[in-house]
C-alpha positions as CSV (number, residue, x, y, z in Angstrom):
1,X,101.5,104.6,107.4
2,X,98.3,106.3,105.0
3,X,100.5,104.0,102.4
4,X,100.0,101.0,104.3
5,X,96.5,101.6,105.6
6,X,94.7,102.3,102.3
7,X,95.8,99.1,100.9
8,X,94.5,97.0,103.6
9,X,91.9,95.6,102.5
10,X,93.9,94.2,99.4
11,X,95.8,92.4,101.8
12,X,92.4,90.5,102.6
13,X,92.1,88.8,99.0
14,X,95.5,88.4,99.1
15,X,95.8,86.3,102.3
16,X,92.7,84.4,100.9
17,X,94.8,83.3,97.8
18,X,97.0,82.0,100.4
19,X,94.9,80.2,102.4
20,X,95.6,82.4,105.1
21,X,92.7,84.0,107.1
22,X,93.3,87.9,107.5
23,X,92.3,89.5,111.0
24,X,88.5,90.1,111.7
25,X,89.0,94.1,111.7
26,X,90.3,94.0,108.1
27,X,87.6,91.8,107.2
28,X,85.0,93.8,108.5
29,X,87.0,97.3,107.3
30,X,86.8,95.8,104.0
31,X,83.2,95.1,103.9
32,X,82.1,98.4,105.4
33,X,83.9,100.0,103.0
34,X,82.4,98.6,100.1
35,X,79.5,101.0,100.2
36,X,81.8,103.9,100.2
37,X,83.3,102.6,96.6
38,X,83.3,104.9,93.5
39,X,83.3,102.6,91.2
40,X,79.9,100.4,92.0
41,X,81.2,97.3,90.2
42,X,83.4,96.5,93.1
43,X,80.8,94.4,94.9
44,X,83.1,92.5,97.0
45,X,86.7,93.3,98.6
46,X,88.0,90.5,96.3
47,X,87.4,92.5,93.5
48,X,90.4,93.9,91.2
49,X,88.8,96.9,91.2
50,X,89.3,97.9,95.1
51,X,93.1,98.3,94.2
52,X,92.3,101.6,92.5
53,X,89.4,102.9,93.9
54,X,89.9,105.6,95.6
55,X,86.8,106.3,97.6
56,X,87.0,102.4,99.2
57,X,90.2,102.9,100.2
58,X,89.7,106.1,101.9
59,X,87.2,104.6,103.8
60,X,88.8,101.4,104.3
61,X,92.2,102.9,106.0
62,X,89.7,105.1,108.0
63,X,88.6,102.0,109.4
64,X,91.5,100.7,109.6
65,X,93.0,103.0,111.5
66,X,90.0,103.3,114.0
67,X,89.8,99.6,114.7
68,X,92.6,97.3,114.0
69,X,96.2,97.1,115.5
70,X,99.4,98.4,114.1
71,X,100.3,94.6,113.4
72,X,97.4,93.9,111.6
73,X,97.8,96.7,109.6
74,X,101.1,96.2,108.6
75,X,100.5,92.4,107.6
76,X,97.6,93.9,105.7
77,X,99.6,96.0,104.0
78,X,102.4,93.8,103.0
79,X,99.8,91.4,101.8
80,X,97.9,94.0,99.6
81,X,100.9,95.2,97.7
82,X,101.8,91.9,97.0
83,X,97.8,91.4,95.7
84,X,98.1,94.6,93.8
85,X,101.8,94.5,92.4
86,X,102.4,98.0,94.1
């Protein structure tokens, strides 16, 4: 489940490419998390850089995990590692 959660936010800018709109908890889990990045060039969840950095997804599956349902999640997730080739 940590797997799953941390790449979350991924899954947003992967649904995007889609033209699928991801649940309102990841998109607000991914914003919110923004501030917590390491790497300050990730400015936006639909950066590259959010699939390595590790303090945004820490925060991100914290907030995840708080606020957004198991099924959200999961699509999330699927959607990230696609995003992220993982």
């Amino acid at each position: 489940m940590v797997f799953n959660i941390k790449y979350i936010t991924l899954a947003a800018l992967f649904a995007v490419a889609l033209s699928q709109t991801p649940p309102q908890c990841v998109l607000q889990c991914s914003q919110a998390a923004l501030g917590s990045a390491t790497n300050k060039t990730c400015t936006s969840f639909a950066d590259p850089c959010v699939c390595t950095d590790t303090g945004f997804k820490t925060a991100d599956g914290a907030c995840l995990q708080a606020n957004c349902t198991a099924a959200d999640q999961a699509a999330a997730a699927q959607l990230a590692s696609t995003f992220c080739g993982m």
